[in-house]
C-alpha positions as CSV (number, residue, x, y, z in Angstrom):
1,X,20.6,-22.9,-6.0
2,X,21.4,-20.8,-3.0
3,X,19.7,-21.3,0.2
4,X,17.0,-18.7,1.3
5,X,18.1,-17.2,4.6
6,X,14.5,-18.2,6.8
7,X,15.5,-14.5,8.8
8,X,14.9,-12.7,5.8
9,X,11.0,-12.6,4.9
10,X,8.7,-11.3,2.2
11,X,8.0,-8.6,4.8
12,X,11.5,-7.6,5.4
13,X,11.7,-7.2,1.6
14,X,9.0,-5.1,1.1
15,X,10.2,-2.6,4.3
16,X,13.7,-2.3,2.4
17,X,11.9,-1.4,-1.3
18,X,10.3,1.3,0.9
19,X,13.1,2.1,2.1
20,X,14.6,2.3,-0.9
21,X,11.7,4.8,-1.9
22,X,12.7,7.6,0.6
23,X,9.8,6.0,3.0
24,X,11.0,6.7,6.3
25,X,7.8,6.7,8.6
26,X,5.0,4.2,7.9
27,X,1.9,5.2,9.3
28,X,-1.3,2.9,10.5
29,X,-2.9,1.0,13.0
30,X,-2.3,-2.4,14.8
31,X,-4.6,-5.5,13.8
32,X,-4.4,-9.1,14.7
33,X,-3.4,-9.8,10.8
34,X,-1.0,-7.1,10.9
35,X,0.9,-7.5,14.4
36,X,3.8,-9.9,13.1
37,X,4.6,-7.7,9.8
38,X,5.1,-4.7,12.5
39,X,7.3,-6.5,14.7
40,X,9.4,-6.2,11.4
41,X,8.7,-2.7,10.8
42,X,10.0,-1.9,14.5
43,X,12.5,-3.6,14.1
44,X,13.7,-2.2,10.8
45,X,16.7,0.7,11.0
46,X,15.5,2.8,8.5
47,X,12.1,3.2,8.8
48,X,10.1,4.4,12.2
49,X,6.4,3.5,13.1
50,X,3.8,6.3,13.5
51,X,0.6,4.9,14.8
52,X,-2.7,6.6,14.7
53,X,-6.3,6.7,17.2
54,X,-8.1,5.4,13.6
55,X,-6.9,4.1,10.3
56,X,-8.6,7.0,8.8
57,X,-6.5,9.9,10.7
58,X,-3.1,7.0,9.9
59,X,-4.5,7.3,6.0
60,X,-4.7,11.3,6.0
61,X,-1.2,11.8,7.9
62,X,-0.1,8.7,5.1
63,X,-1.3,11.3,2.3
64,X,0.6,14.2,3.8
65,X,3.5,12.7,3.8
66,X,3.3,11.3,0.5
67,X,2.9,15.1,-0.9
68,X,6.1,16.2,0.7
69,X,8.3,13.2,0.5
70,X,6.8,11.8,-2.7
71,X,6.0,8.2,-1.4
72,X,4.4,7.0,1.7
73,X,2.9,3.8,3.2
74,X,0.2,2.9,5.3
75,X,-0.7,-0.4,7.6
76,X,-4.0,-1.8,8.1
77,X,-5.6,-5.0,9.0
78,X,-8.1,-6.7,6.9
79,X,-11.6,-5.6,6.3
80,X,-12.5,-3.3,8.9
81,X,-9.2,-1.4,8.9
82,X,-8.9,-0.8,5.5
83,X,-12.2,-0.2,4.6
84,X,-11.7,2.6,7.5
85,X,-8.9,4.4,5.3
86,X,-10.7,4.1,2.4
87,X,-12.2,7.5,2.2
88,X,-8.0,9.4,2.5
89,X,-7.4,6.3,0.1
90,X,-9.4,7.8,-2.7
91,X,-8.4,11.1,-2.0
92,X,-5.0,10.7,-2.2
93,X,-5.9,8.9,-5.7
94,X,-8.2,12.0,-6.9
95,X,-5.1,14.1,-5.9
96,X,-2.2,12.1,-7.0
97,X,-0.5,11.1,-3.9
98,X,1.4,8.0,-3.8
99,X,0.6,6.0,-1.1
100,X,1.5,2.2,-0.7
101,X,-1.3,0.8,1.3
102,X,-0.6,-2.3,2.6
103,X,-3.3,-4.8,4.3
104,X,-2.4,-7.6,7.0
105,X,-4.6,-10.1,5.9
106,X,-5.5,-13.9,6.9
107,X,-2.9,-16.6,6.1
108,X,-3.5,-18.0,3.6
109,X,-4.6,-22.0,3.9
110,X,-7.2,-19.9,5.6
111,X,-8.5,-18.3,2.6
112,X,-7.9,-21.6,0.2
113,X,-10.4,-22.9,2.7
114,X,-12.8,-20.3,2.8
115,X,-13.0,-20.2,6.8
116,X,-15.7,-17.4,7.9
117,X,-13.0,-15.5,9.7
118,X,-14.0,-12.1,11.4
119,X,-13.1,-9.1,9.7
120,X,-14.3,-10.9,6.2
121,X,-18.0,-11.4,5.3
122,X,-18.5,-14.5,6.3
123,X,-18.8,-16.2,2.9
124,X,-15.6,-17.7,2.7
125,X,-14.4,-15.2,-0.1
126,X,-11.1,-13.1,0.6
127,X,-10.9,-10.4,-2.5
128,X,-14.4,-8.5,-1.8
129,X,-12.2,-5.6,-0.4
130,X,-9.3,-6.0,-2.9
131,X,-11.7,-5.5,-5.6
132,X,-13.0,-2.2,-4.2
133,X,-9.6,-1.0,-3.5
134,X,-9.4,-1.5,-7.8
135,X,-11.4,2.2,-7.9
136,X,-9.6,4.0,-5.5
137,X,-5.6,2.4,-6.2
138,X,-3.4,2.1,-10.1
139,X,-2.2,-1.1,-8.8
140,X,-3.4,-4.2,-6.5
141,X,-1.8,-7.7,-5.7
142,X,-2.8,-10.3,-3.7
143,X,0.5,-11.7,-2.6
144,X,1.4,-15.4,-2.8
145,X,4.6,-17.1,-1.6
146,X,6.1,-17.6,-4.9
147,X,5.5,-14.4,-6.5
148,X,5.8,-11.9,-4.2
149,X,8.6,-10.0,-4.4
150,X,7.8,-9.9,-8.0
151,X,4.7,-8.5,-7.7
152,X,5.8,-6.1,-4.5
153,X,8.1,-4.4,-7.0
154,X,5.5,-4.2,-9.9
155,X,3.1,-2.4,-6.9
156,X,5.6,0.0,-6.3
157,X,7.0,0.9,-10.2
158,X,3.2,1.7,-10.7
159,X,2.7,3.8,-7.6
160,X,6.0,5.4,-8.2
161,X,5.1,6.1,-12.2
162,X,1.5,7.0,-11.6
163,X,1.4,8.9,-8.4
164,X,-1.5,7.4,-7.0
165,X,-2.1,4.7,-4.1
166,X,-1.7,0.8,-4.8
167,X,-2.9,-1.8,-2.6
168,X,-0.8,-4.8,-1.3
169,X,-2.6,-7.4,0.6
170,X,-0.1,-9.2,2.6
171,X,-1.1,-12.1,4.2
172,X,0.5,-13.4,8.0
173,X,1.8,-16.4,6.6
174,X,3.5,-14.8,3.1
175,X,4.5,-12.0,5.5
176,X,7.3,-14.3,7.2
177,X,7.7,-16.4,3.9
178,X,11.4,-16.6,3.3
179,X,12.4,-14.1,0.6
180,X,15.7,-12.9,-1.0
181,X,16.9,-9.2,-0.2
182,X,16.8,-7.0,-3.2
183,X,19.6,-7.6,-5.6
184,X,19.4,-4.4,-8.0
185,X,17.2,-1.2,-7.3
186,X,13.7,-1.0,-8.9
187,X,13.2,-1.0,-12.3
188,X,11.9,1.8,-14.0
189,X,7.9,1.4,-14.4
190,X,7.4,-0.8,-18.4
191,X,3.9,-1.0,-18.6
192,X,3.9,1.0,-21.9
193,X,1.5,3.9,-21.1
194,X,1.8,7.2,-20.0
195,X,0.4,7.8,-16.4
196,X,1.6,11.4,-16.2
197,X,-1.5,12.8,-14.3
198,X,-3.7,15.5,-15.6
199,X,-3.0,18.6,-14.9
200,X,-6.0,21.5,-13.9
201,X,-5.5,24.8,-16.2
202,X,-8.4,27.5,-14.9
203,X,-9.7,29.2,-17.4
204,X,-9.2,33.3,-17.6
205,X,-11.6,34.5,-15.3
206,X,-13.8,38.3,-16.6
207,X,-12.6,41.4,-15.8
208,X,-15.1,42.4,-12.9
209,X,-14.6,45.5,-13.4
210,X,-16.4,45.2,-17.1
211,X,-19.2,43.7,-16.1
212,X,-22.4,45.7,-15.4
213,X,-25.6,44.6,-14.5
């Protein structure tokens, strides 16, 4: 069994399936969960951080570049940050924009031990946010150490196939978990249903001119 390389994280692969993607810029806001993961994203050579004042302007500028390049991603910290983007969240999934929004959260003995961290609500439980995100995203993952690159590319088929945001909460500790670099490109999206999105058709408006009062 070969050897993980400990330089190469779970971070690192997710950056180079962006990468992949056409992502280029990833847009967002600093946070204490999310500092490490961008030392990683500076350091990157294909992809260049935009930061914004707010993680709501970060999610709108996300959504705009989603329409024009086809995928984008954004970077926010746990609880307060991304609860800040959710509003350009949900409209980028009312208006089929892909967006890959991904969440620095706690590490993860942390949340198996239900501290009252800040940022959470202080009852020891980690998912309240993840499961809003469920209305506003076609995909979510909670990433663990073993199945995270697994469930990265999963995230990303569905955003790619749907066109709409997914959510990808990336915890400090699985952020610098060693990881192997993508062996193949991703795999077409299998999940058996067609997420072509609905398309408006306006109805033939009256002839003005033929109406009389």
């Amino acid at each position: 069994m070969a050897t993980l390389d400990p330089a190469y994280t779970v971070g690192d692969y997710l950056l180079d399936r962006l990468a992949e993607l056409g992502v280029a810029e990833i847009f967002g806001v600093p946070g204490d969960y999310n500092l490490e993961f961008l030392d990683h994203v500076l350091a990157h050579p294909r992809l260049r951080w935009v930061g914004a004042a707010n993680e709501l302007n970060a999610g709108y500028a996300a959504d705009g570049y989603g329409r024009l390049r086809g995928m984008s991603a954004l970077v926010t910290t746990f609880g307060v940050g991304e609860l800040s983007a959710a509003n350009a969240i949900a409209g980028a999934y009312a208006e089929y924009v892909p967006v890959v929004h991904i969440v620095g959260g706690p590490a993860k003995d942390a949340q198996v031990a239900r501290r009252p961290l800040h940022h959470s609500l202080g009852d020891g439980e980690f998912e309240h946010f993840l499961r809003m995100s469920r209305e506003i995203t076609c995909a979510q993952a909670n990433l663990a150490p073993a199945t995270a690159t697994r469930e990265i590319d999963r995230v990303l088929c569905e955003v790619r196939e749907c066109k709409r945001p997914g959510y990808l909460l990336l915890a400090t500790d699985v952020a610098r978990f060693p990881a192997e670099p993508p062996r193949a490109p991703l795999p077409r999206y299998t999940g058996g249903t067609s997420r072509a999105p609905w398309r408006y058709s306006p109805r033939r408006q009256p002839n003005s001119s033929a109406i009389t009062s």
